[in-house]
C-alpha positions in Angstrom: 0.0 0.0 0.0 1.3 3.6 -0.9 2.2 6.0 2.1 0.0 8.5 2.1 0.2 12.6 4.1 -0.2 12.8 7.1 -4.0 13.4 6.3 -4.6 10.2 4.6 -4.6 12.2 1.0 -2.5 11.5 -2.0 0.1 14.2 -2.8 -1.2 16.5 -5.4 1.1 17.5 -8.3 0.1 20.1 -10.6 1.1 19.9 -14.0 1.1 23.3 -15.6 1.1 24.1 -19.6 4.8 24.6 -19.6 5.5 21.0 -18.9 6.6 22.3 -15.0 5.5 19.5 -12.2 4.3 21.2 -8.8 4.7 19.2 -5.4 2.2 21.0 -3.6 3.4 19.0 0.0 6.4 20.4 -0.5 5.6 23.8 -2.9 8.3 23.1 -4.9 9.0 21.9 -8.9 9.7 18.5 -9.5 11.2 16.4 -12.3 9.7 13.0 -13.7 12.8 11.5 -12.3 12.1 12.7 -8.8 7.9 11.3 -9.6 9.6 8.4 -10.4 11.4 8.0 -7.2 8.9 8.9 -5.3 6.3 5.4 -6.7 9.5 3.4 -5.8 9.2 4.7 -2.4 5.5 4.0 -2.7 4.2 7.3 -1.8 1.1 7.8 -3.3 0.4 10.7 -5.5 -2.0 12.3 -7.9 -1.3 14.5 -10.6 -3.6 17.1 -11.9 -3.5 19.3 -15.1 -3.0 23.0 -13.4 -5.4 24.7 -15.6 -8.7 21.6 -15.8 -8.3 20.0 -12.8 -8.2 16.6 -14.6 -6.4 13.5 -13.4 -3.6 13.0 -15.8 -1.8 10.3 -13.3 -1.8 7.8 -15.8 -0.4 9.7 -18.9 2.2 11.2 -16.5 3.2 7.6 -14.9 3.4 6.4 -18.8 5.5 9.0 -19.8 7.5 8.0 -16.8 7.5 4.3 -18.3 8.6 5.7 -21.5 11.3 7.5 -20.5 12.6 5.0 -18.4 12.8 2.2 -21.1 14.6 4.6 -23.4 17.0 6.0 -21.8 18.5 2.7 -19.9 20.8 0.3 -21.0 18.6 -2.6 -19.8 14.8 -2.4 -20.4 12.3 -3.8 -18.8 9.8 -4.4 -21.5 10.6 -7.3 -24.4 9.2 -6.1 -27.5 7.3 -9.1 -27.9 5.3 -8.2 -24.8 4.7 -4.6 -26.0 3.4 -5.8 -29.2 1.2 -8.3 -27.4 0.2 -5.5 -25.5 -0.8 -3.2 -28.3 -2.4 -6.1 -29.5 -4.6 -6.0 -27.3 -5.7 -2.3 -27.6 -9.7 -2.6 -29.3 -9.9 -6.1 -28.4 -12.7 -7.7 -27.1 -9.9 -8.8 -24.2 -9.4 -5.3 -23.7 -11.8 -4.6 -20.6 -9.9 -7.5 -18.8 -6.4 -6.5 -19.3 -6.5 -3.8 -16.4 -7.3 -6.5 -13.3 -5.1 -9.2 -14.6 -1.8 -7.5 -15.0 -3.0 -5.7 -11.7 -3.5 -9.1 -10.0 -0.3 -10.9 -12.1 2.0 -8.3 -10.6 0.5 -8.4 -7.0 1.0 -12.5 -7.4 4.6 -11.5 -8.5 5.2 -9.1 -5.3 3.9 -11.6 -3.2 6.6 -13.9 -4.6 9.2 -11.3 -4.2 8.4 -10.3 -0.8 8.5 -14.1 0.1 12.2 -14.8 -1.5 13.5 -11.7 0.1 12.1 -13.3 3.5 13.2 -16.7 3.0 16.8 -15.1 2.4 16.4 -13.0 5.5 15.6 -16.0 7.4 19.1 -17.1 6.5 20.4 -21.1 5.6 18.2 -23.0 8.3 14.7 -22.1 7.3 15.4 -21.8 3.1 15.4 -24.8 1.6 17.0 -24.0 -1.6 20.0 -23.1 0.0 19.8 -26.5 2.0 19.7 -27.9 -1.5 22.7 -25.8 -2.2 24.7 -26.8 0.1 24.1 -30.4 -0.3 25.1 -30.2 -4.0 28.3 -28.2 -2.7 29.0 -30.9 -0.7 28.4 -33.4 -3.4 30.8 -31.7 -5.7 33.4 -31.6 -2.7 33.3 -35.5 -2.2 33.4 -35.6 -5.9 36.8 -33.7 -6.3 38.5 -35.4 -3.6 37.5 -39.0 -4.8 39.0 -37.9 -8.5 41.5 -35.2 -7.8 43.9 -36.4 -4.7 45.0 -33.4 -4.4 42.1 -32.1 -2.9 41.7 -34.7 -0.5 42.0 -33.5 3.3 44.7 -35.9 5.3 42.9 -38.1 8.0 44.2 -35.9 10.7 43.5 -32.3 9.6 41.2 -30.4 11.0 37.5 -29.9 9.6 36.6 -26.3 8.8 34.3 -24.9 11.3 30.7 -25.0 10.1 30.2 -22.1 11.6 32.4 -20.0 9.4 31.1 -21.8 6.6 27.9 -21.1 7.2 29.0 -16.8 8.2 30.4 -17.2 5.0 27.3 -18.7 2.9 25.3 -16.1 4.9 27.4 -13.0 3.5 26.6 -14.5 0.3 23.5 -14.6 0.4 23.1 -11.4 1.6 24.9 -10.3 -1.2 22.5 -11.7 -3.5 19.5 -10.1 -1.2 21.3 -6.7 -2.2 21.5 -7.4 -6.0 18.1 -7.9 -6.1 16.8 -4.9 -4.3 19.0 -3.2 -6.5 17.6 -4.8 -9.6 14.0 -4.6 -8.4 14.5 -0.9 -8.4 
């Protein structure tokens, strides 16, 4: 759910003729980029044309949408879902489009938020890194039966599990931050 002020409203932007965005929480001009910020941080806005008092949200977040698959390197959109997606434009799917890519990216968020928890929970309670580690071990037991080299004498001393499992937990929290990065 998108934060809201502090009286339960959206923020209002004004969009004035000369392409100038107005934050009127903070009575200053914005940029698409800082509008754009602003959805990541889920704060919830509206946008209104300055001069007819009509919603233009959805143009504006479009633009937005635009703008951000041209100008980066990696885009979010294949082209084969944009044409699919014009496609669909005066079809008799049309009316349904809306509430199922609402409700397939709520499912996806819900699967998002749950792998970001499973690798907060760490090794014990995620089972794919159970599975992990069990194929690392696998792999281990395979070297040392083909390569000799790699086999550990009788006598020396096992690595603690505990620093292997520090060092599987950095990892993973590595990973956790690549994909907040990516989902940004």
């Amino acid at each position: 759910m998108a934060k809201r002020t502090a009286e339960g409203e959206p923020i209002i932007i004004k969009k004035y003729a000369n392409r100038r965005l107005y934050n009127t929480d903070t009575s200053s001009y914005i940029t698409l980029d800082d509008l754009a910020k602003m959805v990541r941080e889920n704060v919830d806005f509206q946008v209104l044309d300055a001069k007819t008092g009509e919603d233009i949200t959805h143009t504006i977040l479009t633009q937005i949408i635009v703008e951000e698959e041209s100008s980066g390197a990696q885009q979010l959109l294949p082209v084969s879902f944009l044409r699919d997606l014009i496609s669909m434009y005066g079809n008799s799917m049309q009316s349904m489009m809306p509430s199922y890519l609402e409700a397939s990216m709520a499912n996806f968020r819900k699967n998002r938020e749950q792998l970001q928890t499973a690798f907060a929970k760490g090794l014990e309670a995620n089972p794919l890194a159970k599975m992990a580690e069990a194929n690392f071990k696998m792999m281990q037991n395979a070297a040392e039966a083909f390569i000799p080299a790699t086999r550990k004498p009788a006598d020396a001393p096992k690595k603690d599990e505990k620093d292997e499992l520090a060092q599987m937990r950095e990892q993973m929290a590595a990973m956790q931050k690549k994909l907040d990065e990516l989902s940004k």
